[in-house]
N, C-alpha and C positions, 0 to 999 in steps of 0.2 A: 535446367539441370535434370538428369535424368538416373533417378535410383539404381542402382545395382539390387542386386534380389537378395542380398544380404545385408545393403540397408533398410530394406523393406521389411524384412524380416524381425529386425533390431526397433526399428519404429512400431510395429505392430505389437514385438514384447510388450514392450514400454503402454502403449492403449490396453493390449491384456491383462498384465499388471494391476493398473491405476483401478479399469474398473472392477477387478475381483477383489481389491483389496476394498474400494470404497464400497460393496454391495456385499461383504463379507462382514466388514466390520461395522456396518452401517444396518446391518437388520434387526430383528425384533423391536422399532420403533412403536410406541405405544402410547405417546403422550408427549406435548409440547414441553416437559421436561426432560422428556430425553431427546428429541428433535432439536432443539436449540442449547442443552447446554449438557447433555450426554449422560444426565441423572448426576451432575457433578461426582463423577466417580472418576476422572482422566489423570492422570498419573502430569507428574509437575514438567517434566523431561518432554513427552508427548505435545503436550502445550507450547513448551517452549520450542521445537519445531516447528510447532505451527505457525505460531506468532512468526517465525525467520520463512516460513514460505512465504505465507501471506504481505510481509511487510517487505521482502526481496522483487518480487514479481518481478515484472519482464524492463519494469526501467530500470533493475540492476544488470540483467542478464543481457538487453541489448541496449539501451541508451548511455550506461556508465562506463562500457567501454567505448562508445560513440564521442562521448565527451573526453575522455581521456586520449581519443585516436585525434580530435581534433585542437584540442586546448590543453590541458596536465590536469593534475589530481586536485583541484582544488575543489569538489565535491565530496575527500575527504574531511576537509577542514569541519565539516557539520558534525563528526560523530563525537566528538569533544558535550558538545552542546546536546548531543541524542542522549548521550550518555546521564550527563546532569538529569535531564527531561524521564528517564525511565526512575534513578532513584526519588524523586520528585511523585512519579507516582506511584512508588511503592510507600512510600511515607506520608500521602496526602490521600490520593483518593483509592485507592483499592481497601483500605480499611471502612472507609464511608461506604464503598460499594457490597461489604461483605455484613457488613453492619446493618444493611439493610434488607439484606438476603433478594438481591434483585435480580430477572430476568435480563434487561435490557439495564443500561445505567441510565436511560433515561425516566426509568422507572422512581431512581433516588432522586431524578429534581421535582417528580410530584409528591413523593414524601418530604421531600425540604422546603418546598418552596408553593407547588398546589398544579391544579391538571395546567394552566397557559401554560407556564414553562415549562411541564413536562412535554406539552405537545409542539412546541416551539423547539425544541432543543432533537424532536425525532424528527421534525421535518428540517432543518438543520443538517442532521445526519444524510437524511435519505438525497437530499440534492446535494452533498461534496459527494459521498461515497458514489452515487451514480453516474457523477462527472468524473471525477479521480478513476475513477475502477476504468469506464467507458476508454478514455486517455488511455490507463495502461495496458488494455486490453488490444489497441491499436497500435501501440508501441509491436505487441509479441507478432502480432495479425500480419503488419509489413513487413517484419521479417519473416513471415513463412512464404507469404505473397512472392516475397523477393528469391526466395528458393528456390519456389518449385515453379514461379512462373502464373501462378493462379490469380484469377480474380479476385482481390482484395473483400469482394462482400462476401463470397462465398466463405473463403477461407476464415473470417470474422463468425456469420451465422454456422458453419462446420465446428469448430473447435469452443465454443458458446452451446451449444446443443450437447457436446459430447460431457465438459465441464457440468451441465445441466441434470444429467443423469444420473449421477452416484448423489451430489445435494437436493435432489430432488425427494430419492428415494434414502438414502441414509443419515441426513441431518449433519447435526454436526461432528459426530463420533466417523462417519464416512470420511468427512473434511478435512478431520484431524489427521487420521492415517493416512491419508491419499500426500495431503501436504508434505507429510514427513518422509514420504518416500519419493517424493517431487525433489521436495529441497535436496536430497540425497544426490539423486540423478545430475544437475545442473548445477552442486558442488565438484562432482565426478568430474563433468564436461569441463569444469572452467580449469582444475589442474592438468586436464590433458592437453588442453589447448593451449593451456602455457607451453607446457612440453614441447608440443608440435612446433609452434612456432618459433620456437631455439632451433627444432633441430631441422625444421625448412629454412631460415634466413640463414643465408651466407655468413662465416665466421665462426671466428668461439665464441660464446656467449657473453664473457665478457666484453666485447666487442660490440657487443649488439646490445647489452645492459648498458655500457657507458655512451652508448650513439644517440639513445634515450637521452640519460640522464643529463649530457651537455647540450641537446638541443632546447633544453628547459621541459621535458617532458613528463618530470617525475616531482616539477615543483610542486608546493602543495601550499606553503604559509604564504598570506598575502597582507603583512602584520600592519597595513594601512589604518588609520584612524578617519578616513574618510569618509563621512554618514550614509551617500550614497553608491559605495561600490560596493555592488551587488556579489563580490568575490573574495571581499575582506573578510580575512580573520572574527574578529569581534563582530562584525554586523552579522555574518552566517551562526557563528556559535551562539548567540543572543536568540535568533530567527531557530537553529534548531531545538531551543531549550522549550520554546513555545509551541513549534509546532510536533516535537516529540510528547511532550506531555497530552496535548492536543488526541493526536492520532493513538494513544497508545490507554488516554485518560477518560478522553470522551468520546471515542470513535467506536459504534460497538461491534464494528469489525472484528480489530484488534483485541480489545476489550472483552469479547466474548468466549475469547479460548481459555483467558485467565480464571472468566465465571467459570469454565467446566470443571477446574480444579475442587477438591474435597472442602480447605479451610484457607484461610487467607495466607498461614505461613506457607503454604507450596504455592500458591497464586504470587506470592511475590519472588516465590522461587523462579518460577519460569519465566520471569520478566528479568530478572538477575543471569540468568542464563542465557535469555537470549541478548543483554547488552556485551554481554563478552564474545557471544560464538560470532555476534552479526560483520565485528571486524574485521576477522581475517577474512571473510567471503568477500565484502565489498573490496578488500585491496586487492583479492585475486581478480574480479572482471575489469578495474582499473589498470590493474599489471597487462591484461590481456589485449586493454586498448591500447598499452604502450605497444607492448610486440606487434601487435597490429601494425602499429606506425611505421617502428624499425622497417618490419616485413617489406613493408608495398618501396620506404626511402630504398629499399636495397632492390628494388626491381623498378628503375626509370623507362624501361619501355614496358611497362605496364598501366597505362591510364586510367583512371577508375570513370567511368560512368558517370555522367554528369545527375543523373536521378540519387545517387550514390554519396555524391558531395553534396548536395543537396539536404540529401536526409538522411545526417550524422549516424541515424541508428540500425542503417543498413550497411554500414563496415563491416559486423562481423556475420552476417547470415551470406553477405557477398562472399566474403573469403571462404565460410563454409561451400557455397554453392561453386566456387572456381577455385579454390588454394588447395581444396582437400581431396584424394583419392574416392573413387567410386568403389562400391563393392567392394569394402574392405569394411564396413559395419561404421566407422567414423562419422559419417556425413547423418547416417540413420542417427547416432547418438546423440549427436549436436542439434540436431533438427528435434529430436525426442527433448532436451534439454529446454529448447524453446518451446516448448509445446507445456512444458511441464512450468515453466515460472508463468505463463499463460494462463493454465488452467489452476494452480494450485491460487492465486490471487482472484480469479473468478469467482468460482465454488465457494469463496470463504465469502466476499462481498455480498454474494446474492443470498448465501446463508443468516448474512447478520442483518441484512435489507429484510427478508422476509419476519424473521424474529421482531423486529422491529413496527413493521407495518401491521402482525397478529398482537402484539403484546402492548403494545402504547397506541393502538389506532382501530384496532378491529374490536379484539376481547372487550376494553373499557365499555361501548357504546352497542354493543350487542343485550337487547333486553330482554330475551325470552334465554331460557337456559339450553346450554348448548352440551355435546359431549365431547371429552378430549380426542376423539374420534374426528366429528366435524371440525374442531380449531387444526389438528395435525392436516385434514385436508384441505382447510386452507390456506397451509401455512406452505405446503407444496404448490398451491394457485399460484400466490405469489412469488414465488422463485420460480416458475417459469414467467410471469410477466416482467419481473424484473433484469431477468437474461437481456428479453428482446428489447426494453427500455435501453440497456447498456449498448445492442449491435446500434441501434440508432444514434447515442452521443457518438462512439466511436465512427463513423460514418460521416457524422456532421463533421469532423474537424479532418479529415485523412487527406485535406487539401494543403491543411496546413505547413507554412513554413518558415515556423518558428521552432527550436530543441521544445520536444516534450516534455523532457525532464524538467525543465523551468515553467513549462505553461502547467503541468500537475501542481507544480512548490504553488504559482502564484494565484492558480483561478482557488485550490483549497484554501488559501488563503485571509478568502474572502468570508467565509461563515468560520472556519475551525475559531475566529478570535471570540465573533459572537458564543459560540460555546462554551470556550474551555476559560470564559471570565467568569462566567454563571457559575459554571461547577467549583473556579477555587473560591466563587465568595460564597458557596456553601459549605467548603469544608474548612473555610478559615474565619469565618463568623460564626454565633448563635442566631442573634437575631435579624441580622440586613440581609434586605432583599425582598422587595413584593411579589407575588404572583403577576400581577399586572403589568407592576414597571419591570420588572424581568424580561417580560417580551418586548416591550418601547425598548429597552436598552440592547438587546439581542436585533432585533432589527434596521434601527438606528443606527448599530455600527455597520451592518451590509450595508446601506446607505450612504454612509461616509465614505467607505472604499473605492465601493463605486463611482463616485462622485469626483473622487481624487482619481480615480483613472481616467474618468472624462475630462476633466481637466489639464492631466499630461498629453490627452491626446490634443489636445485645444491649443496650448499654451507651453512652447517649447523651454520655457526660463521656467515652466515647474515640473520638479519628476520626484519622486521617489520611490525608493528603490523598492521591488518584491516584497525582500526579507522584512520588512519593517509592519507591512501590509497586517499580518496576523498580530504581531506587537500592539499596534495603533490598536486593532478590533477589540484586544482581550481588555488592554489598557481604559477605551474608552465604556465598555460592559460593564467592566467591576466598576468602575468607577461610577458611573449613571445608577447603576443596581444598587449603589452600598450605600445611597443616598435615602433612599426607601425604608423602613424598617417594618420587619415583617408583623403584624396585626396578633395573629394568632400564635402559643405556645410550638414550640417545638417538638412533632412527634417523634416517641418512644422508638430508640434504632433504627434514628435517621443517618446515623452515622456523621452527623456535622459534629465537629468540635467545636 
């Protein structure tokens, strides 16, 4: 595909933009309190932005209509169960996390519990968020690959470097605005493209809404009771109740835009705000996968690409790169739009990886005194190592050919239960839970998992499903951990109930 100079133009906005906005809002940096959590001064709305950049990324903006192009909406069925999972953690743990006035939240399971689990619980974080991020990062990367034509590593290292540069140099206040004006953009693109593709497919729309709808494309409930279908009703709303609480409770990605708020009632503001705004956005890239379908059903000599069928999440960077007019700004937008749930999900990850690796893993064990001076320079070290750690997961798997939206649900799957079982049996006991057996039971359940995946691969009479995966981990943690009771009193604004 080759740009017209007025998509060129509209693409280059869009990098102008992003970076004067994040080196704009992102200076006067002066201390790991304002690098990582913006001197808790962020406004609740701001936040709540963020959180829909960050938690949207590129597996909504190209995988969810991938999935919708190939199969129907039944990746709606989760936000029923996200939904529960955010009030869940406005009423559980963002009170313990404010209660304890914490940098990272893993900072509260060494106030709850003692440094194992504290340490246990960030390296936890730091291998889902590097694999998870890495995945979505390669989701956005083949779709630009697929555009313009480029080398997949390039395009991955290019758009990772650029993301690099405002979190490098701005922290999180940088991250925040950039995100908010990301999600903006690629809320823009997904109504236009609705648009478009009504008014490119042949017919009246309703025509093209009902060619949908009776091919089963807009199904969405799959109100089965059976344990194993990975697409059921109740098994996915169960699976997102855990894994929202999860991402949103103990992940300090997520978790980290809400510490930038003032006091805990706007912190739970922004979490309330983003479980209402997050819906209509996911139905419009599902809508877009539908017209998608319609589009290509209404043109039979059009073949799609065998690379294409292949890998579901290059349907819509395709239609960008052939369905849509050159040099008319469109192609630059869409292409800007990816670019932007790309980077706006980077920048946040490699943000709350770095906070995490200075504040639960450097600071503690640093024994000559340091200046906030040196911790903010190192705290930039590692956000650049962490970028190039990410082009590497992403790389590792760009062979793959399985949906990445499912390989993200099930490999996080694997720690997020170890985690987020620790965190409720500290905000729902006093006394259980040892420092010691916290970590036997945090690791134990990755273990299990494991172990159960080896097993399906071994032995065709046993499977179980994804969704369950995180259920089992949390289930099996609290349960091992509550067995324990903890030695020592409970310190003073630990925020455990």
């Amino acid at each position: 595909m080759s740009f017209g100079w007025v998509d060129w133009t509209v693409l280059g906005a869009y990098f102008a933009a992003t970076l004067a906005i994040g080196l704009w809002f992102g200076r006067r940096e002066r201390s790991t309190h304002d690098f990582f959590l913006g001197g808790r001064k962020q406004h609740w709305l701001l936040a709540g932005m963020s959180i829909i950049a960050t938690e949207i990324s590129a597996l909504t903006v190209i995988a969810v209509p991938g999935e919708a192009f190939r199969t129907d909406w039944w990746y709606l069925q989760m936000y029923a169960g996200s939904f529960v999972g955010r009030i869940l953690v406005v009423l559980l743990l963002l009170p313990a996390f404010y209660g304890g006035s914490v940098t990272t939240v893993y900072e509260y399971l060494g106030q709850r519990f003692g440094p194992w689990t504290r340490m246990t619980g960030s390296m936890f974080f730091l291998a889902s968020r590097v694999l998870g991020s890495g995945l979505r990062q390669l989701v956005a990367c083949l779709a630009v690959s697929e555009v313009f034509g480029w080398r997949l590593e390039w395009v991955l290292i290019g758009a990772t470097g650029i993301a690099m540069i405002y979190a490098t140099y701005g922290g999180i206040k940088a991250i925040l605005w950039t995100d908010a004006f990301q999600a903006l953009i690629y809320i823009t693109a997904a109504c236009i493209l609705i648009g478009l593709l009504f008014y490119y497919t042949p017919g009246h729309w309703t025509q093209n809404f009902g060619d949908g709808y009776y091919a089963g494309k807009l199904h969405t409930f799959a109100w089965t009771l059976e344990p194993n279908n990975a697409k059921g009703f109740w098994l996915l709303t169960l699976n997102a109740i855990f894994t929202t609480m999860a991402a949103m409770g103990t992940d300090q990605d997520l978790t980290q835009r809400m510490l930038t708020c003032p006091n805990l009632r706007q912190s739970q503001r922004s979490l309330l705000f983003n479980a209402f705004a997050g819906f209509p956005i996911v139905c419009a890239f599902l809508f877009v996968g539908t017209l998608l379908w319609v589009y290509f059903e209404n043109r039979p000599h059009e073949s799609l690409p065998e690379h294409v069928l292949t890998h579901r999440e290059l349907i819509l960077p395709y239609f960008i790169a052939h369905g849509l007019p050159s040099n008319v700004g469109l192609q630059g937008l869409m292409v800007a739009a990816i670019f932007a749930a790309a980077m706006g999900s980077l920048s946040s990850a490699i943000g709350a990886l770095a906070s995490t690796a200075v504040t639960d893993f450097y600071r503690p064990y640093v024994k000559s005194p340091k200046s906030e001076r040196h911790f903010l320079s190192v705290a930039r070290t590692f956000t650049g190592l962490f970028g190039a750690l990410m082009i590497g997961v992403a790389l590792a798997f760009k062979d793959s050919d399985e949906s990445l939206l499912v390989a993200v649900f099930a490999w996080v799957g694997l720690v997020f239960g170890g985690m987020l079982g620790i965190f409720l049996l500290g905000v729902t006991t006093r006394k259980r839970g040892h420092d010691v057996m916290n970590v036997v039971a945090m690791l134990s359940s990755v273990a299990l998992l494991v172990t159960i995946m080896l097993i399906q691969q071994w032995l065709d009479e046993v499977y179980i499903a994804w969704p369950w995966w995180i259920v089992i981990g949390t289930v099996w943690t609290y349960a091992l951990a509550a067995c324990a009771r903890r030695p020592e009193p409970r310190p003073a604004g630990s925020g455990a109930l």
